[in-house]
N, C-alpha and C positions, 0 to 999 in steps of 0.2 A: 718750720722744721719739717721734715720729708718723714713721709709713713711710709715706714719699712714695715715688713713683714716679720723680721728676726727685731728681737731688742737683747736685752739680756742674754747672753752666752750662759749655758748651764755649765755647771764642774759635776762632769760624770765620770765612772772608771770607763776606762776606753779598752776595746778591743781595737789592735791594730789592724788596718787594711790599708793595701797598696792600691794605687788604680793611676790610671794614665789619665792625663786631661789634655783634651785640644788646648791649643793656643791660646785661642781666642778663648773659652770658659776659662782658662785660668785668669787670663789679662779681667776677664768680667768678677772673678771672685775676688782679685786685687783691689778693684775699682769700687765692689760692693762691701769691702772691709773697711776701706778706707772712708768711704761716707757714712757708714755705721760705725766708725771710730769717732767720728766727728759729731756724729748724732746723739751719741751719749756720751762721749766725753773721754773716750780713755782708747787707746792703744787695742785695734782688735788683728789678730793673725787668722788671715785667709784661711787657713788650716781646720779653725777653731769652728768658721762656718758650714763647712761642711755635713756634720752629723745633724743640724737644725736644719737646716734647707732640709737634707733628706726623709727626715721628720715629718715636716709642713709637708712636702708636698706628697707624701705618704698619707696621711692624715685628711687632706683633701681632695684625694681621687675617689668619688663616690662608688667606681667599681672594683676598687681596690677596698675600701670599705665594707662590701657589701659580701661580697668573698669571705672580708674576715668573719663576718657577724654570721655569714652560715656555718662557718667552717665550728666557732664556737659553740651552735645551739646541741644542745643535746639530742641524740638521737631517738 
């Protein structure tokens, strides 16, 4: 079985956003639904992927991180 990075799809209240995608990233988010649908077993919408990617890789930018944690210290 292939380690993905996403497992579980969250059910959250969504704010809606529009955004354009190249070709080619959408063809790739197609292709990455469709073997995380297979991976765990159920039916996953390209769509649904998007807010977790942008999550993760929010989450693992350590100067994107680090930003946050000064911006939160108190002064």
């Amino acid at each position: 079985m292939e380690k993905l990075k996403l497992s579980a799809i969250p059910d959250d209240k969504p704010i809606k956003l529009t955004v354009e995608l190249p070709a080619a990233v959408h063809q790739d988010l197609i292709a990455y639904a469709e073997l995380l649908g297979r991976t765990i077993g159920q039916v996953v919408e390209p769509t649904k992927l998007v807010p977790p990617m942008l999550a993760r890789f929010m989450s693992t930018d350590r100067a994107f991180s680090r930003v946050r944690r000064e911006k939160r210290k108190p002064s």
